[in-house]
VOGU-3710 file (C-alpha; in Angstrom, 3 decimals, decimal comma):
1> xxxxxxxxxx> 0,000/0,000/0,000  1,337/3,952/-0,733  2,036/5,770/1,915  0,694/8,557/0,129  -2,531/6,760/-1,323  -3,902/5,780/2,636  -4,349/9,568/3,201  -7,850/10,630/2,528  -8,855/13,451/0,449  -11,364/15,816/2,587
11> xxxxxxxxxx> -13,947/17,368/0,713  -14,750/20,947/1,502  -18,265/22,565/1,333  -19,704/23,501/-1,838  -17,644/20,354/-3,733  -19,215/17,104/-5,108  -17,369/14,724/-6,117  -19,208/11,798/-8,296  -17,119/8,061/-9,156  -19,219/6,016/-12,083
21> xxxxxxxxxx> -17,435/3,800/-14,847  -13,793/3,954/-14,667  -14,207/8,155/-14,301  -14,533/10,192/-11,290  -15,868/13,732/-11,762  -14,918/16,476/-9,246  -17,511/20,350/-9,273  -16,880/23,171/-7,118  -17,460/27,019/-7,004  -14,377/27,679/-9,755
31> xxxxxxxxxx> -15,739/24,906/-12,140  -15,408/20,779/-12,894  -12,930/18,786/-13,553  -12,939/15,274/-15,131  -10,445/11,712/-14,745  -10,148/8,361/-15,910  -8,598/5,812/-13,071  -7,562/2,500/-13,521  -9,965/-0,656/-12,465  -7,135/-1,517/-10,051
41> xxxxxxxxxx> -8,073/1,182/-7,698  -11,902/1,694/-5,872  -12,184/4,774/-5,007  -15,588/5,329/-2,472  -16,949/8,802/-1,283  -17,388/8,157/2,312  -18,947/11,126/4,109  -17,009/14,410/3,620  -13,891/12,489/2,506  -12,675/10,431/-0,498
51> xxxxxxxxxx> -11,136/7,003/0,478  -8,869/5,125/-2,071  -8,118/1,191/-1,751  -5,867/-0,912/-4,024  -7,428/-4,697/-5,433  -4,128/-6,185/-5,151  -0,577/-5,568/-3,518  1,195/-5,327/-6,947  3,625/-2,587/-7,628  2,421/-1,127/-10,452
61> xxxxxxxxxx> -0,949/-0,750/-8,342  0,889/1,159/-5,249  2,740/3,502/-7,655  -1,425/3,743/-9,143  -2,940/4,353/-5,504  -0,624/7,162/-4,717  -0,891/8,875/-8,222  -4,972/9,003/-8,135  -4,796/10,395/-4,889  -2,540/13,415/-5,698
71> xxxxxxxxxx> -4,943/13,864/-8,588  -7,939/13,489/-6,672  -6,238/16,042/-4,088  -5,195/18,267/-6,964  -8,633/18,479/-8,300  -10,473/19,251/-5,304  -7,959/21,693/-4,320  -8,425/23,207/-8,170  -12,021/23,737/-7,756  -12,430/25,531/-5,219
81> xxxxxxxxxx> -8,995/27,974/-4,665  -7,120/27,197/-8,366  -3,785/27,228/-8,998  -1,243/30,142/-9,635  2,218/29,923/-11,648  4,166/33,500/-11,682  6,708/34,328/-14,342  9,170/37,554/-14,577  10,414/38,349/-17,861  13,824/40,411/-17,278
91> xxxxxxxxxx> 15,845/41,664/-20,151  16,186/45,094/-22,154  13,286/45,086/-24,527  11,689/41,755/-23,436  7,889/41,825/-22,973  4,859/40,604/-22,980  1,178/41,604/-23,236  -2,178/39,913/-23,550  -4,649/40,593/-27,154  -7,564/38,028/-26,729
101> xxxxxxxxxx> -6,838/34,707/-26,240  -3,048/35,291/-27,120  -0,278/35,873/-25,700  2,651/38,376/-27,730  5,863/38,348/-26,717  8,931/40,012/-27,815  12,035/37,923/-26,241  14,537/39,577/-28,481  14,438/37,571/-31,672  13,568/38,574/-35,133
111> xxxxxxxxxx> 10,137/38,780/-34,858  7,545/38,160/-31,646  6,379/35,131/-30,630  3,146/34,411/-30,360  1,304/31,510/-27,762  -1,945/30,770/-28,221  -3,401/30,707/-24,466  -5,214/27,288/-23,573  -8,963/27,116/-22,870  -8,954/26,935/-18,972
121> xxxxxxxxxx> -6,031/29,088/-18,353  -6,618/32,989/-17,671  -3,138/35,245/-18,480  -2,574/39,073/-16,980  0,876/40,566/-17,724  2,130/43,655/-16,329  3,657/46,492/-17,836  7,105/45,888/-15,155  7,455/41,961/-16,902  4,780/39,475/-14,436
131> xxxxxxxxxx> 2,878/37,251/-16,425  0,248/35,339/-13,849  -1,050/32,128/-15,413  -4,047/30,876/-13,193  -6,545/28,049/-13,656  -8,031/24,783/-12,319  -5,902/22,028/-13,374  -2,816/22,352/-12,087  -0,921/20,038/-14,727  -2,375/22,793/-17,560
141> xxxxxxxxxx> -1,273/25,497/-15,496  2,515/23,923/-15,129  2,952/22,969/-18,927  1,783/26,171/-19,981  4,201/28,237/-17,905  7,247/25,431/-18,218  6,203/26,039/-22,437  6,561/29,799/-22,024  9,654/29,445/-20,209  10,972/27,420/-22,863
151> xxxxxxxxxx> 10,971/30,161/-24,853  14,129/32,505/-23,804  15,115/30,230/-20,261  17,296/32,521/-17,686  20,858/32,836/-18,660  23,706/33,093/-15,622  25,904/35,719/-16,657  22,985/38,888/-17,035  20,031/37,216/-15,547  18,437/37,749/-18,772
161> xxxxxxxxxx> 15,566/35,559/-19,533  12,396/34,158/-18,572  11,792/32,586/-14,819  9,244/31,995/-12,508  9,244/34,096/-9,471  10,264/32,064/-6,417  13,501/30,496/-8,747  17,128/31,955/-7,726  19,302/31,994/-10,915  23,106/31,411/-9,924
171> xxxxxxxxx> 25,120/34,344/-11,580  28,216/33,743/-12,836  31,499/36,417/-13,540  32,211/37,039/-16,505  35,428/37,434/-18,537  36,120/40,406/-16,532  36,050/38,902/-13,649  38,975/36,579/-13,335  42,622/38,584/-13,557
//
């Protein structure tokens, strides 16, 4: 059994959560989200709590019983606060701004880049180089901002670059530096 996957996942107020057919369906106040689980696992809403149990003692069935229940956890904590991923664009020139659903960036190449923004995700940059990237489902919410990151990642020497907010970016010295 997971260590992990023996926790249950409380259910707060105002959040249903539905299991029927191999899917398990989670609604709150910010909106619903949707997942397929494996036969392997039953997963029972008991109360004001989700319980997960495995069939078997396989591995492949732990590794299973702690991964729905981080999912199950990440969804019910989706619904009803969302998540937040905060990125600083830093470099002369470098910005970013938001026209409809996307995103225009110039990152010091040719021409701007332009990301089409997900349905789900909502984007707000700020004139001084913030994009926030917010939404539901926290794995959109990563690969979006990990995508956009991609695109022009932090370099050591100038700090130059895109990063998200809470990262530390080890400087180097340059040339100069060493005599």
């Amino acid at each position: 059994m997971s260590k992990v996957g023996k926790l249950p996942v409380a259910i707060p107020a105002g959040v249903t959560v539905n299991v029927a057919n191999g899917l398990i369906s989670v609604k709150g106040p910010k909106g619903e989200l949707k997942q397929n689980f494996h036969d392997e696992i039953d997963i029972k809403v008991e109360g004001s709590e989700v319980v997960l149990t495995t069939k078997n003692n396989a591995k492949q069935t732990n590794a299973y019983h702690g991964l729905y229940r981080s999912l199950i956890s990440n969804m019910v904590k989706g619904v009803t606060d969302g998540f937040t991923k905060t990125l600083v664009i830093t470099g002369v020139g470098y910005r970013a701004e938001v026209k409809g659903k996307e995103l225009v960036m110039n990152l010091g190449y040719s021409s701007d880049y332009i990301a089409i923004i997900p349905e789900g995700l909502t984007v707000v940059a700020t004139p001084d180089g913030k994009l926030t990237i917010t939404g539901i489902d926290k794995q959109l919410v990563g690969e979006f901002s990990s995508q956009i990151r991609k695109l022009r990642k932090p370099e050591p020497y100038k700090g130059k670059g895109i990063r998200y907010d809470n990262e530390v970016i080890r400087r180097k010295v340059g040339k100069t530096g060493v005599k």
